[in-house]
N, C-alpha and C positions, 0 to 999 in steps of 0.2 A: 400207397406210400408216396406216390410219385406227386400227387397235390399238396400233401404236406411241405414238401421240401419246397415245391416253386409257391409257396405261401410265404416260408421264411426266406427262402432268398428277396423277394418283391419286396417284403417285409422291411429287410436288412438295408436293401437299395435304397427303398424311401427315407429309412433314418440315415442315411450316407449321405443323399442327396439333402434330405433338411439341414444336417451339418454343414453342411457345404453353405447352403442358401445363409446359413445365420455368420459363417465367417467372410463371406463375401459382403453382406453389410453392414460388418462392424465397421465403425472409424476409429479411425485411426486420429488423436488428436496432439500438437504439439503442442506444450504451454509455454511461453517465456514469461522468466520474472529476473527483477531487476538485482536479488540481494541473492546472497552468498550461501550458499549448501544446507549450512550450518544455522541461519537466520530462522526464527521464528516461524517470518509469513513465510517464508520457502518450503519449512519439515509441513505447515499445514496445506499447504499446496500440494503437499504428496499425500497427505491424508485425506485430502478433498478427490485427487482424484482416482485415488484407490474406493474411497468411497461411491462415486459416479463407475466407476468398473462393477460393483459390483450389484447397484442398485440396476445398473442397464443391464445386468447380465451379461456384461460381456460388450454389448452393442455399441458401445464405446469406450474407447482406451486412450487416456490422456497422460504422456510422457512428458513430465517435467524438466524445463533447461532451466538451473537456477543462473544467477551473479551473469545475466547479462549474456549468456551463452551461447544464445541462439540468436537473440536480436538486443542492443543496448538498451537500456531503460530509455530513454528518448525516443525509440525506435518503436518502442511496444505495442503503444495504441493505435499509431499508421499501419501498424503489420496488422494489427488485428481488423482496424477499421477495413482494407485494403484485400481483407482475406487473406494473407501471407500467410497467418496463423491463424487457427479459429477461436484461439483462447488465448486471454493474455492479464497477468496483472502489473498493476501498475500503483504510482504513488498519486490519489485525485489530484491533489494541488498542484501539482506538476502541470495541470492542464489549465492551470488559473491565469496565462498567460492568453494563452486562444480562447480562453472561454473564463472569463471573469469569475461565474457562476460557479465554478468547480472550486473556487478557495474557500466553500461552505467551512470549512473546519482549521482557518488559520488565522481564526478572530484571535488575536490574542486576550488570554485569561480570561474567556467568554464560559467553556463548560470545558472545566482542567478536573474532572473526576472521572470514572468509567462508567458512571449511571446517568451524570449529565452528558457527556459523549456519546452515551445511546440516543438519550432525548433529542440532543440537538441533530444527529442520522437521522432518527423516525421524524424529524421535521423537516427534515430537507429532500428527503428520499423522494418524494414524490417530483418534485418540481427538477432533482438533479437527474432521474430517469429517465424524463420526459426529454431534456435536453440531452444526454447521453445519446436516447433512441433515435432524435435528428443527426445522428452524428453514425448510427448502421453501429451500435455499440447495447448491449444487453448486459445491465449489472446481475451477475449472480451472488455475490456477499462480499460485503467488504469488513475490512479488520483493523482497530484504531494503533499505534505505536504507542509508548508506554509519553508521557509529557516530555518538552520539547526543553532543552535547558544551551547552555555554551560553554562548549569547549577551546582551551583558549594554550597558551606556551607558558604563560608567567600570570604573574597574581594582576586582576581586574578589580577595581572598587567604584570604577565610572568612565563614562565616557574618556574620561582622559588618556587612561589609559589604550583605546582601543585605535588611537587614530591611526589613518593610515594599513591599519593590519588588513591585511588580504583572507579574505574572510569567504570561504565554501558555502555557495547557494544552491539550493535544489528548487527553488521555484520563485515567482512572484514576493510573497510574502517574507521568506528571508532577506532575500537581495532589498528588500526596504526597509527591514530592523540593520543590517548591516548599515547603507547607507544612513539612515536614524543616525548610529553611533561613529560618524566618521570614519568606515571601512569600506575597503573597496570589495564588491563582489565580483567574485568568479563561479563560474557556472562548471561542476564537478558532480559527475555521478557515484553514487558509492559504490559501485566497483572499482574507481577509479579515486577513490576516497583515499587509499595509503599511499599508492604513487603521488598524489599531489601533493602530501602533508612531506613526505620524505626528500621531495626533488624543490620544497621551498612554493610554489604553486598557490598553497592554503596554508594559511596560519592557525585558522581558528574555523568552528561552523556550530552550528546549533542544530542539536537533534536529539536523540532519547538517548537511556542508557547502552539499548540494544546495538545501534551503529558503532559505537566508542568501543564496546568489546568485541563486534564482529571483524572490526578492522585494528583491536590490539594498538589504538589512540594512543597506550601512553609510551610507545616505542618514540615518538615527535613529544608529546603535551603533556603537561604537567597539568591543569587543573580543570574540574568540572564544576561547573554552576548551576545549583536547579534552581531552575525558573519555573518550569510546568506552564510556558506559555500557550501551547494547545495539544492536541492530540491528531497529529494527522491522519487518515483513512487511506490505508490502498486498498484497494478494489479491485477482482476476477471479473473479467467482461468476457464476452462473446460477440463474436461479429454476429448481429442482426440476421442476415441472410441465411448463415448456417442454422442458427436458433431456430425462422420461420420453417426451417427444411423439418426439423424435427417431428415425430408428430407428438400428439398432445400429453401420451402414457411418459414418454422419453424425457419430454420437457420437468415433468412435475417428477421425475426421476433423478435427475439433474439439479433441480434447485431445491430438493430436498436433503441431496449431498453439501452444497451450497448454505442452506438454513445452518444445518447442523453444524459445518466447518464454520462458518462465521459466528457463531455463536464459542463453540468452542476453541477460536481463535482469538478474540478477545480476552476470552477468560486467562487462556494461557497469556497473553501479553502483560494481567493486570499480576497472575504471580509471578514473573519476572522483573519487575518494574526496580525492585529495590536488590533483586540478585545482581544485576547487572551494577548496579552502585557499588555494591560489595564487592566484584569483579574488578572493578576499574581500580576501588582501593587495596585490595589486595595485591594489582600489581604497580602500588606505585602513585597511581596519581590522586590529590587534594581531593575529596568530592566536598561544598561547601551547598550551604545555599547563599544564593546574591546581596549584599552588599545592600542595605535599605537604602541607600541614593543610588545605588544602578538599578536596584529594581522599579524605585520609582519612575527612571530615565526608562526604563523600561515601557513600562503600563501607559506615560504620555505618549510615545511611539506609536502604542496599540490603540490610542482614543484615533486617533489619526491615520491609521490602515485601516480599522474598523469603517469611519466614515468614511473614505476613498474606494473600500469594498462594496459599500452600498452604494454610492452613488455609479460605479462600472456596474454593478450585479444589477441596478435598479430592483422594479416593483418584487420580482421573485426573490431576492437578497431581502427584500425587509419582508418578504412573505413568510423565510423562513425565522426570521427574527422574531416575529411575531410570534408566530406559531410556538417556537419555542420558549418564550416567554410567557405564553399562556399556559402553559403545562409546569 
């Protein structure tokens, strides 16, 4: 009797001690992203990494800080590059100021659908990777916004109207459709999207449906314009260094949670795209579409960022023009 029992204790130990070994090298992961609880890419953020929980078994656990919480949207991709964080999303274009290359997706009126949005990703993917991973940065999936329109306080039919307005930029690409139409940009993150519009700050900005309802726009503004000038991409990266640490079972663990939330995050954005319209009308404010002399005023803008994007982005910028052009 007395071997059976020092069988199961030994027995028990080991499974005690395995326990132990497998909580010992879990990580532990924080996420920061830039938008608000409630937003879109933030709920699939938590599905992404409930997802990664449970395909690692465990082996990894990723706590989400939405709206800015942990690190400001401007903050995100230094924390991550930096290893402050080991995961982080962010909005790409945001980074079109340091790296030309990263406003892949704020051609105006270049691919305003959800299947050319894809095409033109799977054309740039390679070439934006490539320079990401010079940068200790690892894309795991990224997720388009619903088309990019402007929101404005009184009624717009052209330039004329818009001079002078103090107009909310988030990247590169806005701050020179503003300037285009005689508006001064101010640089506002959308966490800090309703204090601006409320304290006088921002008058007007151009984004999708989803910002206008998340930040409850028509408490300041009365009218929305769709334009459907692009689609822009954020993107879940990892800091490089933590990535290489992984081994190879973990990785493909990882970006399998990754495939599936970005794929599934799209989708969800494209059936949103027109609830968020009904949102904004519902409480209130104009939704139209633009004025055929502002949109024209529009599209020459975009001939004009367009070539100014290729000639910063160079050979890679018309590589992926091509590319998507051939498809």
């Amino acid at each position: 009797m007395i071997a059976p029992k020092l069988t199961l204790t030994a027995a028990l130990a080991a499974t005690t001690l395995a326990l132990g070994a497998s909580v010992a090298t879990a990580e532990k992961w924080d996420m920061p992203m830039a938008y608000s609880a409630s937003n879109f890419h933030s709920e699939m953020g938590v599905v992404f990494a409930d997802k990664v929980r449970e395909y690692t078994g465990g082996n990894i656990d990723i706590t989400v800080h939405p709206g800015g919480s942990l690190f400001k949207g401007g903050e995100i991709k230094r924390a991550v590059q930096t290893g402050q964080a080991p995961i982080g999303e962010r909005l790409m274009s945001s980074h079109a100021n340091e790296v030309p290359l990263l406003g892949w997706d704020n051609l105006p009126f270049l691919a305003t659908t959800y299947a050319d949005n894809e095409r033109l990703w799977q054309a740039a993917k390679g070439v934006v990777n490539a320079q990401l991973a010079g940068q200790n940065l690892v894309v795991i999936y990224t997720c388009p916004w619903p088309g990019q329109g402007f929101y404005f306080k009184k009624a717009v039919n052209s330039s004329a109207d818009t001079q002078g307005v103090k107009f909310r930029s988030y990247n590169t690409a806005t701050a020179t459709f503003a300037a285009g139409l005689g508006m001064v940009p101010v640089q506002v993150e959308a966490a800090e999207l309703s204090q601006a519009l409320a304290t006088g700050v921002a008058e007007a900005f151009i984004s999708s449906g989803a910002t206008g309802y998340d930040r409850k726009v028509w408490e300041q503004l009365g009218y929305y314009y769709k334009v459907n000038a692009w689609m822009p991409r954020n993107y879940v990266m990892v800091n490089k260094g933590v990535w290489d640490a992984l081994d190879a079972i973990t990785q493909a663990a990882v970006q399998k949670a990754g495939d599936e939330t970005g794929a599934d995050c799209s989708a969800k954005s494209e059936s949103l795209a027109n609830w968020y319209f009904e949102q904004l009308e519902a409480n209130g404010m104009k939704v139209e579409d633009a004025s055929p002399e502002f949109l024209k005023e529009l599209q020459a803008i975009g001939v004009t960022m367009t070539a100014d994007w290729l000639a910063a982005a160079g050979a890679d910028g018309q590589a992926i023009l091509d590319a998507y052009n051939a498809n």
